[in-house]
ZAMIDREN-727431 format. One record per atom (N, C-alpha, C): x, y, z; residue in one letter. Coordinates in steps of 0.2 Angstrom, whole numbers, padded with zeros to 4 digits, always signed. Layout:
XYZA
...
END
This chain:
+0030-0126+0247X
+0028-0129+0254X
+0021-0126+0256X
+0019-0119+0256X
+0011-0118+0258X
+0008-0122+0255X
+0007-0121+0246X
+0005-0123+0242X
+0001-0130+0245X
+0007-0134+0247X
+0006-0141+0246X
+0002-0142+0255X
+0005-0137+0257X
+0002-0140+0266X
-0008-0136+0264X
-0011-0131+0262X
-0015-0130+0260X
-0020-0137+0258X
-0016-0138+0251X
-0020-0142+0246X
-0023-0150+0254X
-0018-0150+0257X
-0018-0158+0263X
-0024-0157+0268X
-0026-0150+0268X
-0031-0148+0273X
-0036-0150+0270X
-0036-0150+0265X
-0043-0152+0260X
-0046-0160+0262X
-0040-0166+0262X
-0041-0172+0265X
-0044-0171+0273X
-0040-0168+0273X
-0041-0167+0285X
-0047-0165+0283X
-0050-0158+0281X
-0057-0157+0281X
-0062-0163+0282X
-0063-0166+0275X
-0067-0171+0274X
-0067-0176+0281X
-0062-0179+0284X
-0063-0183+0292X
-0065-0179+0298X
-0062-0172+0298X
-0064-0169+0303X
-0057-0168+0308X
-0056-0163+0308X
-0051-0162+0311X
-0050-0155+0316X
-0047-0155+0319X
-0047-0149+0324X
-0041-0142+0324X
-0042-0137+0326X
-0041-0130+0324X
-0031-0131+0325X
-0030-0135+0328X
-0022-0136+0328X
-0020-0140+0325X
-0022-0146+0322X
-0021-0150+0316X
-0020-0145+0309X
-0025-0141+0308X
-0026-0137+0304X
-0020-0132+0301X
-0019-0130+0309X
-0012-0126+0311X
-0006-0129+0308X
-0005-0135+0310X
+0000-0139+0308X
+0000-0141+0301X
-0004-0139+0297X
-0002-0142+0290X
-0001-0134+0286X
-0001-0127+0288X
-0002-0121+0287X
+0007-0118+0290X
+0008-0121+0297X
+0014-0117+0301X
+0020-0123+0299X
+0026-0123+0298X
+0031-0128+0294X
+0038-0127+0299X
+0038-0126+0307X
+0043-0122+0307X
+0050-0128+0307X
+0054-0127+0307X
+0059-0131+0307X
+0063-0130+0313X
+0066-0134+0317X
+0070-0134+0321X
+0078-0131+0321X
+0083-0127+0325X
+0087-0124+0326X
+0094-0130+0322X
+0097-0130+0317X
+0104-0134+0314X
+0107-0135+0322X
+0112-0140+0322X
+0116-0142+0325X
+0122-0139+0326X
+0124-0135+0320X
+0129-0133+0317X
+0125-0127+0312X
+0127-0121+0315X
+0126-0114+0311X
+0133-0111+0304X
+0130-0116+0300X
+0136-0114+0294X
+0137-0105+0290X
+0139-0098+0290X
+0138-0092+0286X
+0143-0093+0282X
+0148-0095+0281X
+0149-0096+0275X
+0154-0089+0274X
+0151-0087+0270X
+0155-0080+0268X
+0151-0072+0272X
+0144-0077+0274X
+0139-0071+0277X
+0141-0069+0287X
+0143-0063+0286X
+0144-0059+0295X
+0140-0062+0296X
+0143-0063+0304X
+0136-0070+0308X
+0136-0064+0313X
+0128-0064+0311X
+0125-0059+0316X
+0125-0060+0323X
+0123-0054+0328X
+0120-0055+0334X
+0117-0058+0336X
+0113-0062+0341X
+0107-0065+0343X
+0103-0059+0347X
+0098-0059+0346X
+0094-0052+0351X
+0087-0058+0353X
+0085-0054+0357X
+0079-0057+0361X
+0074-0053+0362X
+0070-0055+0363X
+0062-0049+0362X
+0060-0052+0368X
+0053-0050+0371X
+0047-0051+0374X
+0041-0050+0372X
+0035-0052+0370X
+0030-0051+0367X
+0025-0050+0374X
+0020-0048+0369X
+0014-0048+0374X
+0011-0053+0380X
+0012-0060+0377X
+0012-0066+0379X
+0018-0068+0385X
+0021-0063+0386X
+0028-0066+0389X
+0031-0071+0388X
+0031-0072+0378X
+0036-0078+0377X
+0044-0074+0375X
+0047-0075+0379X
+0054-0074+0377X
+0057-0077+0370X
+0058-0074+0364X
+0059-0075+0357X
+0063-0070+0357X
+0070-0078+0352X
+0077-0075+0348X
+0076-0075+0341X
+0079-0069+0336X
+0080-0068+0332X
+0087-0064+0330X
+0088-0061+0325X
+0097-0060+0325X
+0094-0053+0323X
+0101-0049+0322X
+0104-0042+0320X
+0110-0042+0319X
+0110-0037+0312X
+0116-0036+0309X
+0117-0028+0312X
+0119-0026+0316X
+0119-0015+0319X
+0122-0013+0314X
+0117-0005+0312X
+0119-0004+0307X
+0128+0000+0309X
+0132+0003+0304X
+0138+0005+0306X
+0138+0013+0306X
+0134+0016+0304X
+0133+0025+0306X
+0127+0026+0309X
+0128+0030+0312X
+0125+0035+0318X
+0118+0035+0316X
+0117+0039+0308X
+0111+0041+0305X
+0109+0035+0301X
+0106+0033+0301X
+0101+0024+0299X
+0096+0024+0297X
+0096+0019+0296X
+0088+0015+0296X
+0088+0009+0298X
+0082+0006+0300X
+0081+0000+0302X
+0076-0004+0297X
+0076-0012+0295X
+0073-0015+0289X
+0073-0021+0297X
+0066-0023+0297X
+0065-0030+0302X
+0060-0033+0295X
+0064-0040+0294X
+0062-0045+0293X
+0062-0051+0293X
+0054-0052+0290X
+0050-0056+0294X
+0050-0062+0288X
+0052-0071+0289X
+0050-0074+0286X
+0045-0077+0286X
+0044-0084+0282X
+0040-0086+0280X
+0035-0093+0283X
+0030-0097+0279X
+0028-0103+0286X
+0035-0107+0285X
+0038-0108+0284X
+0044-0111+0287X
+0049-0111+0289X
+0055-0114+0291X
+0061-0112+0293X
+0064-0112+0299X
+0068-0104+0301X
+0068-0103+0309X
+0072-0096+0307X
+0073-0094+0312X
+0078-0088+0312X
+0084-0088+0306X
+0088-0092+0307X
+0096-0095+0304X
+0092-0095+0297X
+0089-0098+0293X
+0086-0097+0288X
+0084-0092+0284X
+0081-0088+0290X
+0079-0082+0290X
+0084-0077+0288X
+0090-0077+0291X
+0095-0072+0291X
+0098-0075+0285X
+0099-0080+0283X
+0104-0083+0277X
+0099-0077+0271X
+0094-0079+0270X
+0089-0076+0266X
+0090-0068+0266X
+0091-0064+0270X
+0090-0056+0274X
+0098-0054+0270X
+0102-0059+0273X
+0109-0055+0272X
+0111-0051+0266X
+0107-0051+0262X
+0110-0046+0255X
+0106-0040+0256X
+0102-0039+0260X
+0098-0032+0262X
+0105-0027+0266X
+0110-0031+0269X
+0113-0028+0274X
+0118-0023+0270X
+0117-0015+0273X
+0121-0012+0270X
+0123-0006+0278X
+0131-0002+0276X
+0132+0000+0282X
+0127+0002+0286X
+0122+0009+0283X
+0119+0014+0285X
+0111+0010+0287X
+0110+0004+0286X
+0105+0001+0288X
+0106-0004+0294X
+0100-0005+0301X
+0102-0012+0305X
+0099-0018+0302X
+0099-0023+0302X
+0094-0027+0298X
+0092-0031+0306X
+0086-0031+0308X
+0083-0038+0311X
+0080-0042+0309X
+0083-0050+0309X
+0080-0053+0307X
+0075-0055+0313X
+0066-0055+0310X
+0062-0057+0316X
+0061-0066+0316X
+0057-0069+0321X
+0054-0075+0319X
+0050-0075+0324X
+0047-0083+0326X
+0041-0082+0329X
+0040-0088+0336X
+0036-0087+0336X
+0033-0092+0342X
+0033-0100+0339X
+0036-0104+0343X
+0037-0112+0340X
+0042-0112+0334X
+0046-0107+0331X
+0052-0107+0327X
+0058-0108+0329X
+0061-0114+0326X
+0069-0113+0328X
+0070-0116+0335X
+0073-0111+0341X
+0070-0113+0347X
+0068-0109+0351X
+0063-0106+0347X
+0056-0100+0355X
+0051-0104+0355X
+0049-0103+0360X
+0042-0107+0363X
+0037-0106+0361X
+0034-0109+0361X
+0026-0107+0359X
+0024-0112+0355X
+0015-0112+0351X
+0015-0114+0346X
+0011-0108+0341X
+0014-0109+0336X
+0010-0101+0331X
+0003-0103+0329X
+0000-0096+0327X
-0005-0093+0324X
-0006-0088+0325X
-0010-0086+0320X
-0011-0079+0317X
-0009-0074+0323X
-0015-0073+0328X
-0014-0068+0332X
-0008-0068+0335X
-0004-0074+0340X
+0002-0075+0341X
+0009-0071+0336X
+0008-0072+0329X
+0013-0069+0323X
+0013-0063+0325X
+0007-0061+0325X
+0008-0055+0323X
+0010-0050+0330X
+0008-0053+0337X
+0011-0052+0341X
+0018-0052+0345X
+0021-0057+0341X
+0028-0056+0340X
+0032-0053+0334X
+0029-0050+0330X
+0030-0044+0325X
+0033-0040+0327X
+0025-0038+0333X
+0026-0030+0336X
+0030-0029+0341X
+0033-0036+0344X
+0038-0036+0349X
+0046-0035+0346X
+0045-0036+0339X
+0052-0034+0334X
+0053-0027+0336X
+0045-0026+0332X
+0050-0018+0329X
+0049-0014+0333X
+0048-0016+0341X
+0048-0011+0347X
+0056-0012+0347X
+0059-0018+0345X
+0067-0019+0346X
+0070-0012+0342X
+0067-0013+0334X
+0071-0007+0331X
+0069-0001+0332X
+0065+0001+0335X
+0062+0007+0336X
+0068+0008+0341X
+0072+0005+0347X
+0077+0006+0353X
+0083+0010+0351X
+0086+0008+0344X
+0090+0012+0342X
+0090+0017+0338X
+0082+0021+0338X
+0082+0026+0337X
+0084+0028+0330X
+0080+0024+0325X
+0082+0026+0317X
+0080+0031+0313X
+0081+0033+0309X
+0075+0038+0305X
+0072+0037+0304X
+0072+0029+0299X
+0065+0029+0296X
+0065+0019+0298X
+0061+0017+0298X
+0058+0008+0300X
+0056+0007+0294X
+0059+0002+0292X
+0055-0004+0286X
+0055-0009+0287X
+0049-0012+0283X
+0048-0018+0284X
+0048-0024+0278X
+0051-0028+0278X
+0051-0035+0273X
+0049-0041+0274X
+0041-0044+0269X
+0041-0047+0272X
+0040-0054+0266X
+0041-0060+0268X
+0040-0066+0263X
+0035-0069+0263X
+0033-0072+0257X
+0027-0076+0259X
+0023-0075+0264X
+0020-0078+0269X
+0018-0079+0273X
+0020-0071+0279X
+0026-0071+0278X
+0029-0065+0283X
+0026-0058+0279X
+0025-0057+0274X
+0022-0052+0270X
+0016-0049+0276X
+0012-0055+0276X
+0004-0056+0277X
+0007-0053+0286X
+0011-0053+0288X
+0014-0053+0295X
+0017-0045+0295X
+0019-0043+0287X
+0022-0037+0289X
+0017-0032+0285X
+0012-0034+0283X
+0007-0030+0282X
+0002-0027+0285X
-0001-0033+0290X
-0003-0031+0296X
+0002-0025+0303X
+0005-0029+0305X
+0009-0022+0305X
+0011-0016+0303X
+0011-0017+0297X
+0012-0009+0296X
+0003-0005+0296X
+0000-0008+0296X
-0009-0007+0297X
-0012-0004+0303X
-0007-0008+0308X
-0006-0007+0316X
-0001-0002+0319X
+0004-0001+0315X
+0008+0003+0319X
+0011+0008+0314X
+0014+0011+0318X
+0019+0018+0313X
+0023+0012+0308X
+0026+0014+0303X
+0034+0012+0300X
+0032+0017+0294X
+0039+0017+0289X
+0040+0021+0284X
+0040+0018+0276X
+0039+0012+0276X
+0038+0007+0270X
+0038+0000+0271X
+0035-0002+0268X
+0035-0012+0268X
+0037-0014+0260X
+0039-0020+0260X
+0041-0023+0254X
+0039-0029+0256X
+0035-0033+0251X
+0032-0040+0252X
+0036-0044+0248X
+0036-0050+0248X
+0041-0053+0242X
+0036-0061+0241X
+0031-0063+0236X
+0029-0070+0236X
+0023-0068+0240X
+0020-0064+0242X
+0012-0064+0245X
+0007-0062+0243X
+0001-0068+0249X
-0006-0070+0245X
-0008-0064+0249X
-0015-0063+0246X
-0022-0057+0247X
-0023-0060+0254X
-0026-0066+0253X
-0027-0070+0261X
-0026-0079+0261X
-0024-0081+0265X
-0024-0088+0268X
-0028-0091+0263X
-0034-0089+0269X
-0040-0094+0265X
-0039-0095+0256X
-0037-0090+0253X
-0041-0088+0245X
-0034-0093+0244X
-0030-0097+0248X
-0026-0100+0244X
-0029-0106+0245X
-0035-0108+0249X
-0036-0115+0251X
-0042-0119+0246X
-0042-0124+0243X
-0050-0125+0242X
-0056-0122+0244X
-0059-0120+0239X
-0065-0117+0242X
-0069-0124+0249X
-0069-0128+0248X
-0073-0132+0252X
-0072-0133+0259X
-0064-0128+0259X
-0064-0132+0266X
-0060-0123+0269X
-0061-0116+0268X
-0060-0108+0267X
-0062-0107+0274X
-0067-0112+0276X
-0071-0107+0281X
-0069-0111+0290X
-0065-0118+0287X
-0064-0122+0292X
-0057-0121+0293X
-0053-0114+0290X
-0046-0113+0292X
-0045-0107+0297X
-0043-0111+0305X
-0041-0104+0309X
-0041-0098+0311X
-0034-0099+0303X
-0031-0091+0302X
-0035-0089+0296X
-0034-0081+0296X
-0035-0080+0290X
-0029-0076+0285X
-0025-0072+0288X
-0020-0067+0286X
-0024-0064+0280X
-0028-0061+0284X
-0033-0057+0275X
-0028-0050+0274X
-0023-0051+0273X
-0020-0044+0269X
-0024-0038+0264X
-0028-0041+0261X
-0034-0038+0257X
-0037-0036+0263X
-0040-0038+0265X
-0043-0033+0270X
-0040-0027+0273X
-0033-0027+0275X
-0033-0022+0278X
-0027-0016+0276X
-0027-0020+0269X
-0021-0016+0265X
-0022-0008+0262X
-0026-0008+0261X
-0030-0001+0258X
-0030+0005+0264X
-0029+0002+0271X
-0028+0006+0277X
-0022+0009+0278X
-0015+0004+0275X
-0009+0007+0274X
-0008+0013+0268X
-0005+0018+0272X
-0002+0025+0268X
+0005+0026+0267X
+0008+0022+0270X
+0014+0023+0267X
+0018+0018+0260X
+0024+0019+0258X
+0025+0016+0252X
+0024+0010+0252X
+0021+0006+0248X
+0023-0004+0248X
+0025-0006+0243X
+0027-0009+0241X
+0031-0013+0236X
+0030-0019+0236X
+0024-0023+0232X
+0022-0027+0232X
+0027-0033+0224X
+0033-0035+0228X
+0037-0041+0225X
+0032-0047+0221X
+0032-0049+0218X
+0030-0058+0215X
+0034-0060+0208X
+0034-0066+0209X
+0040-0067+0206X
+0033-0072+0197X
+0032-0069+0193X
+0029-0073+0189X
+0027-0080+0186X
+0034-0083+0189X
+0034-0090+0187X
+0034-0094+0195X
+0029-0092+0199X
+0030-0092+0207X
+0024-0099+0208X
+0024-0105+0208X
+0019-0109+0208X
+0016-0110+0215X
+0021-0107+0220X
+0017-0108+0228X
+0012-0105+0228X
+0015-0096+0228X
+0009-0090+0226X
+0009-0089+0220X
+0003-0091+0218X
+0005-0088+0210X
+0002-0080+0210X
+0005-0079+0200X
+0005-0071+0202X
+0001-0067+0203X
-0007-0070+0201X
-0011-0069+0201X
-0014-0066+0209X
-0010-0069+0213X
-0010-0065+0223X
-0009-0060+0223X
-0005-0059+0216X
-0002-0052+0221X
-0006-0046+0217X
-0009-0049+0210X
-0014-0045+0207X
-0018-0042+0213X
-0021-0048+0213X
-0030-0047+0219X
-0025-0043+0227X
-0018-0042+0226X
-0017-0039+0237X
-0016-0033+0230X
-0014-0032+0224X
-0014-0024+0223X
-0018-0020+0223X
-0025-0024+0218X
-0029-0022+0218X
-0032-0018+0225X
-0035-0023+0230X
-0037-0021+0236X
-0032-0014+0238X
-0025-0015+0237X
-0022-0006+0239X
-0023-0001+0236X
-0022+0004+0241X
-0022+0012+0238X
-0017+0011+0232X
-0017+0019+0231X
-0013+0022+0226X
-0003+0021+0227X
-0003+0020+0233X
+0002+0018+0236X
+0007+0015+0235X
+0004+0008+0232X
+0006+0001+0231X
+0009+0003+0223X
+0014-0002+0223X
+0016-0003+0216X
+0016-0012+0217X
+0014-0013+0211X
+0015-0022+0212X
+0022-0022+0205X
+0027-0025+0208X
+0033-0028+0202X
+0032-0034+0201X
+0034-0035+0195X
+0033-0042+0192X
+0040-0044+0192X
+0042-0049+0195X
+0049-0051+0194X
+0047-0059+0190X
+0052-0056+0183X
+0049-0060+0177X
+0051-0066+0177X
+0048-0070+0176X
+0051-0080+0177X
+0054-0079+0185X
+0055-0077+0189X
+0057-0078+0197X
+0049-0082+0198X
+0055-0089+0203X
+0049-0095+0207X
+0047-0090+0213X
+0045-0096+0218X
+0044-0093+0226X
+0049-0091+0229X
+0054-0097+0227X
+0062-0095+0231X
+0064-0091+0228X
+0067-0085+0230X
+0073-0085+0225X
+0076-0080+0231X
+0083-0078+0229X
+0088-0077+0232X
+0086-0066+0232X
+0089-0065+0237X
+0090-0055+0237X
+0094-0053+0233X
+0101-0057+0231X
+0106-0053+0229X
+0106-0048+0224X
+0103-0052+0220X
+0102-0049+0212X
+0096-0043+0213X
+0092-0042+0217X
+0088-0036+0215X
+0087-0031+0225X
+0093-0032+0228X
+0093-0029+0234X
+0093-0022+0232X
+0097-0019+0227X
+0100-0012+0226X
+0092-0009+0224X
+0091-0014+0222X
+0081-0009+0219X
+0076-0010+0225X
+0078-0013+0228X
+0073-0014+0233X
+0077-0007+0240X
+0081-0007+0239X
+0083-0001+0245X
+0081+0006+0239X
+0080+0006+0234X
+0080+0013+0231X
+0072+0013+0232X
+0069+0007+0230X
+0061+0008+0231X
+0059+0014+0237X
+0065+0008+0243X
+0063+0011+0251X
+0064+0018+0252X
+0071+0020+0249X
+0075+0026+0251X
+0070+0031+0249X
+0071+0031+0239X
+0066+0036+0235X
+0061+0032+0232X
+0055+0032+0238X
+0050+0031+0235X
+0047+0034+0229X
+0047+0040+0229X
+0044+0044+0224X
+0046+0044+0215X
+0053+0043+0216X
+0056+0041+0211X
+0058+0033+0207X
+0054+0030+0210X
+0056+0025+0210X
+0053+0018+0204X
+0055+0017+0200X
+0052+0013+0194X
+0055+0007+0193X
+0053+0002+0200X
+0055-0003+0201X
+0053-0008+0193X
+0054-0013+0189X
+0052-0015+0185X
+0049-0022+0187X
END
């Protein structure tokens, strides 16, 4: 989906278009189902934030079931809403962990319409949420797009680890060069990755045509000694937690030991 809304800006270029046009071929959000189907997945809580903006935004939570925790807020991608978001999250949930699913401005049904400074402003309105319960340690998860959301973030604030899953170095470097300089946002993750100290775990899946893998080379590169980038071998853009959630909490838990493949 970015892939293809990118490549469409290149057309709009050429005529001349305006910084919300622009926005709309970048941000994908989808509106709230009629019908919320989980299936065999615990249907989370609905929690509510307040961001800086004073836009009132829902996103869900799974509480964790012991005292001693952790909290894991993630963030999806340019598309979706919440409800998608947490179909996606639900195999991260384990007792000892809360999971918050975040989302954003014009997602689902919160107000707003997004861009960059706004995301990331309601990022920080999350993880003031999981800071409330008092955990030990804050993680961060982010996708595609939500990556470049939970990067900045962790650049900006305290947390104890990020994990990316499908993320580009920056916005632009995904767009034809002709038209790099006439997009809004930029989500340069490269830029400000090298500032983060704590563990990251840079996800890409190598048969990923939206972000190819080649993205997540250029956002390692740009990192400290910190980062590990995994190759998750023939994984597309989409793909599902279940099968590699247990290495994705061991990354989080023992970093130090950790030999994610």
């Amino acid at each position: 989906m970015l892939a293809a809304s990118l490549a469409c800006l290149l057309a709009l270029a050429t005529t001349g278009c305006s910084a919300s046009v622009m926005r709309d071929r970048v941000f994908k959000p989808d509106p709230m189902p009629a019908r919320l189907e989980w299936q065999s997945v615990p249907e989370p809580e609905t929690v509510t934030v307040t961001n800086e903006d004073g836009l009132v935004l829902r996103g869900y939570r799974w509480p964790a079931k012991t005292r001693n925790h952790v909290s894991l807020v993630f963030f999806h991608g340019n598309g979706g809403n919440r409800y998608t978001a947490a179909l996606m999250a639900a195999p991260l949930r384990r007792p000892d962990a809360e999971i918050i699913v975040a989302s954003y401005r014009g997602y689902g049904d919160n107000p707003g319409e997004p861009d960059e400074k706004g995301l990331f402003r309601d990022a920080a309105a999350f993880l003031k949420l999981a800071r409330q319960s008092e955990p030990r340690k804050i993680y961060l998860f982010g996708f595609s797009l939500g990556g470049a959301v939970a990067l900045h973030t962790a650049a900006t604030q305290p947390v104890d680890g990020v994990v990316t899953l499908g993320t580009f170095s920056s916005l632009r470097s995904m767009a034809p060069a002709l038209i790099r300089g006439m997009i809004p946002d930029q989500f340069n993750s490269a830029a400000i990755i090298r500032t983060i100290k704590v563990p990251l775990f840079l996800l890409h899946g190598t048969a990923d045509t939206t972000v190819p893998f080649e993205q997540g080379r250029k956002l390692r590169a740009a990192a400290a000694d910190n980062a590990l980038l995994v190759r998750l071998v023939d994984a597309p853009h989409n793909i599902t937690l279940d099968q590699i959630q247990d290495r994705i909490w061991t990354a989080l838990l023992q970093p130090a030991s950790s030999t994610l493949p």
